[in-house]
C-alpha positions in Angstrom: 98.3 100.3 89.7 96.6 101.1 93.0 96.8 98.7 95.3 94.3 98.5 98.2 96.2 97.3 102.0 94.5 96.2 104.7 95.3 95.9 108.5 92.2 93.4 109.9 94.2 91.0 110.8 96.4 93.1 113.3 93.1 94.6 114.4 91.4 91.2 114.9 94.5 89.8 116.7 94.7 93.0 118.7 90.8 92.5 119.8 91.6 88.7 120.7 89.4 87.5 118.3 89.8 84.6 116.0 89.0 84.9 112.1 85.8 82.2 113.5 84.2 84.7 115.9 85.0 87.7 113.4 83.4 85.9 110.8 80.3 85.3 113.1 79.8 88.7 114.3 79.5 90.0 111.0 77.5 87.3 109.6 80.3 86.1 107.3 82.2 82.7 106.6 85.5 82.3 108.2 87.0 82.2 104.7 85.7 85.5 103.8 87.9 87.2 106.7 90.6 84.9 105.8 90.8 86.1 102.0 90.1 89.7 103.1 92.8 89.4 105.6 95.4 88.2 102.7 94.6 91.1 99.8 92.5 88.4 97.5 89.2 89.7 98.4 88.0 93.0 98.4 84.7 93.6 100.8 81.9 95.2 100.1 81.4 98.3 102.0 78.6 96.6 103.9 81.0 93.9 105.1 83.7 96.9 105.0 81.5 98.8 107.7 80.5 95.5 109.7 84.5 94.6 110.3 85.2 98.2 111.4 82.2 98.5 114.3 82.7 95.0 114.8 86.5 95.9 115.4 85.8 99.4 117.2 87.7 101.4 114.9 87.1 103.2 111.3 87.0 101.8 107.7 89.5 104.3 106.9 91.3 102.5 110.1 91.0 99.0 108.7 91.6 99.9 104.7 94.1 102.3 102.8 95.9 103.0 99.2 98.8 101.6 99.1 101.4 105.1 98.0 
């Protein structure tokens, strides 16, 4: 089984940010990065796309197939 990983929440600590003022700059609920964050959510690639330029960095930066 594929398994999608994700590494927003060292990105978001990296940019100082709390999941709160993620959530907001994306126009998202803090639960939403939360469950993201913890593998139980899968974004859409709108959201996907608002967390990377939000963060500065690439999807492909933020999301990756587990080998």
């Amino acid at each position: 089984m594929t398994e999608l990983l994700n590494a927003l929440r060292d990105r978001r600590e990296a940019a100082g940010l709390t999941q709160a003022e993620l959530a907001g700059r994306i126009g998202v609920s803090r639960k939403t990065v939360n469950t993201v964050e913890n593998g139980v959510f899968v974004p859409s690639t709108i959201v996907a796309l608002k967390l990377a330029k939000a963060l500065s960095c690439t999807v492909e930066d933020l999301f990756f197939i587990a080998d």
